[in-house]
N, C-alpha and C positions, 0 to 999 in steps of 0.2 A: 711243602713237598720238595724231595730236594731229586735234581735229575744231572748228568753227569759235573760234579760237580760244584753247582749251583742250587741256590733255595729260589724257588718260585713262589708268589703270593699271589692269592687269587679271588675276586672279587666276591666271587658267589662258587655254592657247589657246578654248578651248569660250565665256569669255566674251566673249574680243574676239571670236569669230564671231558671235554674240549681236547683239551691238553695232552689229559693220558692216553686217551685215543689216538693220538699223530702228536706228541711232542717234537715231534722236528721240525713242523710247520710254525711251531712258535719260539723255538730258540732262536735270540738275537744274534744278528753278522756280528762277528771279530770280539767273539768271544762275551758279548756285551759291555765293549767300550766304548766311547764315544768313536763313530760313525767318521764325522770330520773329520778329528784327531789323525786317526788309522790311516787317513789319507790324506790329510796335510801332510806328517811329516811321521805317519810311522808310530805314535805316541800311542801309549795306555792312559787315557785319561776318563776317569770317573764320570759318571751320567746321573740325569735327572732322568727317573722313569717316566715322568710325565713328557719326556721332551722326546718324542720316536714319529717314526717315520715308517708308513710297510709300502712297498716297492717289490713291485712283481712276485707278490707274496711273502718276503722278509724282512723280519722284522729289522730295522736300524735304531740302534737309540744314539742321544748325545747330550753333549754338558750343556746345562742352563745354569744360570745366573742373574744377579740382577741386573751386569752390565752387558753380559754376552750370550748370547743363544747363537750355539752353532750348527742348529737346525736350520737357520735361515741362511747363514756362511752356505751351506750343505746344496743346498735346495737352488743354488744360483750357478751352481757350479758339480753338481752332481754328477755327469758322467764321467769325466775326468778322475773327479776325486774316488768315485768308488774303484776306477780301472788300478789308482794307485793304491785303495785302501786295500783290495785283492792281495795285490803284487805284496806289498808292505806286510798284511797278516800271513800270508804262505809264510813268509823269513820266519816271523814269530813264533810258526808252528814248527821251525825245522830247527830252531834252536834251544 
């Protein structure tokens, strides 16, 4: 299914019902970039969907690998990072 944008994939029929009903509740922060990224330093950097995070109801995803999960970066340092990931994705959007 594809919603602004973006292709969604979804487990079973029961999630795409989910979905369609309040798709805004499930679209990922910063466009669905990596989380960290957005807010270390601003970057578009590609995500593991397995690697997310939901947080006061949103969802965040971010890069995994074999050497680096920046889930865990994220999680140690999370208000900070999302205050700048904010600040950082507004630019993105005005550009």
């Amino acid at each position: 299914m594809e919603y602004q944008d973006a292709i969604y994939l979804f487990k079973n029929q029961t999630n795409k019902a989910l979905f369609e009903a309040n798709p805004n509740s499930y679209v990922p922060q910063y466009g669905g970039w990596c989380a960290y990224a957005m807010g270390y330093n601003g970057d578009k950097v590609e995500i593991n969907p397995e690697s997310y995070s939901i947080e006061d109801k949103k969802l965040y995803l971010f890069y995994k690998s074999t050497f680096t999960d920046t889930k865990k970066k994220w999680m140690k340092k999370n208000t900070p990072l999302k205050t700048m990931a904010n600040q950082n994705w507004k630019v993105w959007l005005n550009n």
